[in-house]
C-alpha positions as CSV (number, residue, x, y, z in Angstrom):
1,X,4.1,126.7,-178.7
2,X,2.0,127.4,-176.0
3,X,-1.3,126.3,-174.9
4,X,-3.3,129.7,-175.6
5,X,-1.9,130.3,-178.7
6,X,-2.8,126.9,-180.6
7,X,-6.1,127.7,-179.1
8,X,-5.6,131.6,-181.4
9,X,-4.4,129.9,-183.8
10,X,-7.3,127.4,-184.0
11,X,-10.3,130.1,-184.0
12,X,-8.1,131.9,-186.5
13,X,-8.7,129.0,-189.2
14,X,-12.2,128.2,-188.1
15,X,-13.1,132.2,-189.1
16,X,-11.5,132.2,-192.0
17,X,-13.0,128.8,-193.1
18,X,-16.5,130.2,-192.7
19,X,-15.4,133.5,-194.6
20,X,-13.3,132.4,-197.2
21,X,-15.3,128.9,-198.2
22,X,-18.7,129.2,-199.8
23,X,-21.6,128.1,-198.0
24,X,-24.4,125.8,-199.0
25,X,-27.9,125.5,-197.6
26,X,-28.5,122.1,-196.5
27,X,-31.4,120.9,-198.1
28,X,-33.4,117.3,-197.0
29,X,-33.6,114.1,-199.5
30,X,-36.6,114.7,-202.1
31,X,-38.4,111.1,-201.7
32,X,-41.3,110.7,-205.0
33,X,-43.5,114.0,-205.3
34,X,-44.8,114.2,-201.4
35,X,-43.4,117.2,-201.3
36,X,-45.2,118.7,-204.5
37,X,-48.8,117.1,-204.0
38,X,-51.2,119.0,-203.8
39,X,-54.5,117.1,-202.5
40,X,-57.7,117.3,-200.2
41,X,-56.9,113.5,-199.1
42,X,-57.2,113.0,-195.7
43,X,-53.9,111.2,-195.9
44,X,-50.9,110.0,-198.4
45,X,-49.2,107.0,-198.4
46,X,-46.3,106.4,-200.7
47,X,-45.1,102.9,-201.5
48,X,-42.6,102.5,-204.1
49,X,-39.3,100.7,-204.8
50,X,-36.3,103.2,-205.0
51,X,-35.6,104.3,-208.3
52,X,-39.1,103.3,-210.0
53,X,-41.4,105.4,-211.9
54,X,-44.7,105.9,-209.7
55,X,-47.9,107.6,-210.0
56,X,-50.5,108.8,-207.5
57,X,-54.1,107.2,-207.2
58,X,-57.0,108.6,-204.9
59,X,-58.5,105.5,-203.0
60,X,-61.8,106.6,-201.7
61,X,-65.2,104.7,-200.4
62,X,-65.4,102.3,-197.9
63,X,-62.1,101.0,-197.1
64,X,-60.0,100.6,-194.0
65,X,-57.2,103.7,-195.1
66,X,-58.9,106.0,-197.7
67,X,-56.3,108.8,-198.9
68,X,-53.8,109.3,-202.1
69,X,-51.5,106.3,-202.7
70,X,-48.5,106.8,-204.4
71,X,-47.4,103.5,-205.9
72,X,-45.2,101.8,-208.8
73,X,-46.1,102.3,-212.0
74,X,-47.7,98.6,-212.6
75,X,-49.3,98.6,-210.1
76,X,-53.1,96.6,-210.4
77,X,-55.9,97.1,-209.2
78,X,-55.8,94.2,-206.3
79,X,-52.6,95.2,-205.1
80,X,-54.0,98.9,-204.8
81,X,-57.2,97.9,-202.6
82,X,-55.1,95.2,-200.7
83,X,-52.6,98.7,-199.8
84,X,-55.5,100.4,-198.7
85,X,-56.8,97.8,-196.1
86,X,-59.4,96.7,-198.3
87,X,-63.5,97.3,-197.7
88,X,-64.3,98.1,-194.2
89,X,-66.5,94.8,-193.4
90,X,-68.3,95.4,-190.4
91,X,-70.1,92.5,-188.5
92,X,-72.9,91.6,-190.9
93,X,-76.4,89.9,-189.8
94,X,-77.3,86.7,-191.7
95,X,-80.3,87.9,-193.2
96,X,-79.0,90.9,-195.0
97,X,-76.5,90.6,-198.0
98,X,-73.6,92.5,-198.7
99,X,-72.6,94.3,-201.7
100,X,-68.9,95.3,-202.6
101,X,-68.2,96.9,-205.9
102,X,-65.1,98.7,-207.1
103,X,-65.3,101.8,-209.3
104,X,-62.7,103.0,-211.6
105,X,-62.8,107.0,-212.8
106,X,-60.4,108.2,-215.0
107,X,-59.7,112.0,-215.3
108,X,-58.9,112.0,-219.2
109,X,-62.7,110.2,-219.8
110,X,-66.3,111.3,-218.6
111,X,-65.4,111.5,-214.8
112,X,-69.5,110.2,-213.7
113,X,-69.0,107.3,-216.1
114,X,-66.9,104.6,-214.8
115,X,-64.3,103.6,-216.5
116,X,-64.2,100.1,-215.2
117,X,-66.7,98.3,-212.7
118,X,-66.7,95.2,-210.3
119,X,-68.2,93.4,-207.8
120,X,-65.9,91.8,-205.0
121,X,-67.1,88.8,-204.2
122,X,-66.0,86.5,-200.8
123,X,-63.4,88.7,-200.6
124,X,-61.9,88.1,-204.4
125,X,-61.6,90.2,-207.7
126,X,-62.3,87.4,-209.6
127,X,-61.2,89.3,-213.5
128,X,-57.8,90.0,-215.3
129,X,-59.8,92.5,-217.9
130,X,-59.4,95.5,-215.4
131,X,-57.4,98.6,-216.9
132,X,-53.8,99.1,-215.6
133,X,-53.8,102.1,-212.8
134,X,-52.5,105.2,-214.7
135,X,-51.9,108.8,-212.9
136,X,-54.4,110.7,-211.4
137,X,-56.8,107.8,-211.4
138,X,-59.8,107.6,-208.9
139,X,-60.9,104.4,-207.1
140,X,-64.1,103.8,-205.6
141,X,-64.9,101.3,-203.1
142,X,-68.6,101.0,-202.1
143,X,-70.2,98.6,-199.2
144,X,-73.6,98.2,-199.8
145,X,-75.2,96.4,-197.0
146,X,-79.2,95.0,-198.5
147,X,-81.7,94.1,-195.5
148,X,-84.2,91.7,-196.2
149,X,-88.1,91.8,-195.0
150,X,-88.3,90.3,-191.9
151,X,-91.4,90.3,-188.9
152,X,-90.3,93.5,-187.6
153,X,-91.0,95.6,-190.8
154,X,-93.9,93.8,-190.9
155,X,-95.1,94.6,-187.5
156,X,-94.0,98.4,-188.5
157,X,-96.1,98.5,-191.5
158,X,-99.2,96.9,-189.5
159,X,-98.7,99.1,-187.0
160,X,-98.2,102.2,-188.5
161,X,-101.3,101.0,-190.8
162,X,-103.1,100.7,-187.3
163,X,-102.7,104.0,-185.9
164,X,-103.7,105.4,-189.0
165,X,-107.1,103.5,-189.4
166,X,-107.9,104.8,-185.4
167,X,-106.8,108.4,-186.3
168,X,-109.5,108.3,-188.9
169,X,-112.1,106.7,-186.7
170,X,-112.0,109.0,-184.0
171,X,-111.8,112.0,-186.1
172,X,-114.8,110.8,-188.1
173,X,-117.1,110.5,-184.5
């Protein structure tokens, strides 16, 4: 045989392979149900084993990664906030004290009752009574930051009660 007609003979097969055979759209992997949410989360974050059932859980509030978490079935509470970064804890000033509380809303119940509700303290959830994550669940994490009275608002409030008293003087001359 010669060289140009293996090289017929070649495109011959090749154009009857893509005529005769079927085709079949290629089609990517489905990983969990990214593809199918549907969510006004800033962002989604999927952590599963393979071949696990999962459901999806809005984390919102103060913490470092706020979005829809896709997780394990099982999955508790601690685990969930420790995925999201936990509570965004700025530098604090000694005098104030901080407040961290976790809030639990469950779609099937009154959604603007809580369902379950903690404080974190020193950086802890110090319970094994919290409710096991289910799907569609809403979690809550608040930083509440409580100044004390100190000289300064003092100073305002003398101040302020100052300016005041010499506004009334002057307009009363």
């Amino acid at each position: 045989m010669k060289r140009g007609s293996v090289a017929v003979y070649g495109a011959v097969v090749v154009i009857l392979a893509v005529l005769v055979l079927p085709s079949q759209s290629a089609s990517a992997q489905m990983i969990g149900r990214v593809e199918q949410t549907e969510s006004n989360a800033p962002d989604y974050f999927y952590y599963v084993q393979p071949g696990t059932r999962t459901i999806q859980v809005h984390m919102i509030g103060s913490v470092m990664s706020p979005g829809l978490y896709e997780v394990n079935d099982g999955t508790t509470l601690g685990q969930l906030i420790a995925l999201s970064g936990g509570p965004q804890l700025g530098a604090r000033q000694r005098r104030n004290k901080r407040e961290v509380s976790i809030r639990l809303y469950r779609p099937s119940t009154d959604s603007a009752v809580p369902l379950f509700e903690s404080e974190l303290e020193d950086g802890a959830l110090y319970t094994n009574s919290y409710p096991a994550l289910q799907e569609g669940d809403v979690v809550r994490v608040d930083v509440i930051e409580r100044t004390g009275f100190s000289w300064r608002d003092a100073l305002q409030i003398v101040t302020a009660t100052a300016s005041a008293y010499i506004i009334f003087d002057r307009a009363n001359r």
